[in-house]
ROLO-471091 format. One line per field, with one value per residue (C-alpha): residue number from 0; residue in one letter; x, y, z. Coordinates in pm, 1 decimal. Example, Ala and Ser with C-alpha at 12.3 -4.5 7.8 and 13.67 -1.06 7.14 Angstrom:
% residues 2
lumfi = [0 1]
drendren = [A S]
c1 = [1230.0 1367.0]
c2 = [-450.0 -106.0]
c3 = [780.0 714.0]
//
This chain:
% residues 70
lumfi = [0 1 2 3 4 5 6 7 8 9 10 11 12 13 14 15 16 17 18 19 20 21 22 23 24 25 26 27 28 29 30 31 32 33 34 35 36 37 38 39 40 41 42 43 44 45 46 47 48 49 50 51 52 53 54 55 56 57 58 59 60 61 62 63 64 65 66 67 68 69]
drendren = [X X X X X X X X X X X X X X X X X X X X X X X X X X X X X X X X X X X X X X X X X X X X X X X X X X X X X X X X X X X X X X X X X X X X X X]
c1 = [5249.8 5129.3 5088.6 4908.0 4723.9 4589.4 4665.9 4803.3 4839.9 5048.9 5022.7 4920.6 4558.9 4393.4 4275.2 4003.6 3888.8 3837.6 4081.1 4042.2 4059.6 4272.7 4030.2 4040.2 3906.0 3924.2 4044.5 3986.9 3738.9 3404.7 3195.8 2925.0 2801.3 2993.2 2901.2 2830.1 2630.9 2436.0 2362.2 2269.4 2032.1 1852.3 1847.0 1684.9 1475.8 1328.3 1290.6 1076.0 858.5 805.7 699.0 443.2 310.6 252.4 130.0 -155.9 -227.6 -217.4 -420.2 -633.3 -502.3 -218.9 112.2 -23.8 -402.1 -298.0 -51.7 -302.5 -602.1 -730.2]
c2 = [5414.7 5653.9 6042.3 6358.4 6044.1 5898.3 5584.8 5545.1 5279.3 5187.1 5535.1 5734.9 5616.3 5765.4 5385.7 5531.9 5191.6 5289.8 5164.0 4917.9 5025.3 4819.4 4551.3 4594.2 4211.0 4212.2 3861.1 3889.0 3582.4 3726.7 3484.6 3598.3 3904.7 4142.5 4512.2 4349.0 4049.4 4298.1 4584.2 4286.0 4103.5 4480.9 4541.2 4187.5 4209.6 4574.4 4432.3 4122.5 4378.8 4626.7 4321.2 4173.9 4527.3 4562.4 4183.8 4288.7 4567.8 4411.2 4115.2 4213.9 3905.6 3920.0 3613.3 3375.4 3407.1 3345.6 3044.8 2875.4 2905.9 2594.6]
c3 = [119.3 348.2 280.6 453.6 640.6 321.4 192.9 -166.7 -402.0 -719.5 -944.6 -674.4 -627.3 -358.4 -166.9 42.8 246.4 596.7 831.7 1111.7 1445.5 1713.9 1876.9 2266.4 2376.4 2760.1 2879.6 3268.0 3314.5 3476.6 3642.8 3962.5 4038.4 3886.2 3741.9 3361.3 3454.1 3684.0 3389.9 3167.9 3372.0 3469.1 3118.8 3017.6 3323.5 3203.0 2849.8 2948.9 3194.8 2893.9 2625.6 2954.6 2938.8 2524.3 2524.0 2789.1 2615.1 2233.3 2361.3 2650.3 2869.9 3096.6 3007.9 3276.4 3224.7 2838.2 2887.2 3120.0 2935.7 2802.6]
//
């Protein structure tokens, strides 16, 4: 039973869960270049440059001079 936007139950208990929102799930099928796969791949790409940079810095050697040195 609804009220004043509250939600009661049995004896007028006050149920104060929060409620759900409506799931949106988009179903188009996206597949190429498209404006997601693009923001995603910028975003990995800007990620992966940012850790090279730390990982230099942290360890004084840059990712190929490390994975190549015997």
């Amino acid at each position: 039973m609804t009220s004043n936007g509250y939600t009661t139950e049995d004896g007028n208990r006050l149920n104060n869960f929060a409620i759900e929102p409506k799931v949106y799930v988009d179903d188009s099928q996206q597949f190429g270049f498209n404006v997601y796969a693009e923001r995603m791949n910028g975003r990995l790409a800007m990620v992966g440059f940012i850790s090279a940079i730390a990982f230099e810095v942290l360890t004084g050697h840059g990712v190929i001079g490390w994975l190549t040195q015997l």
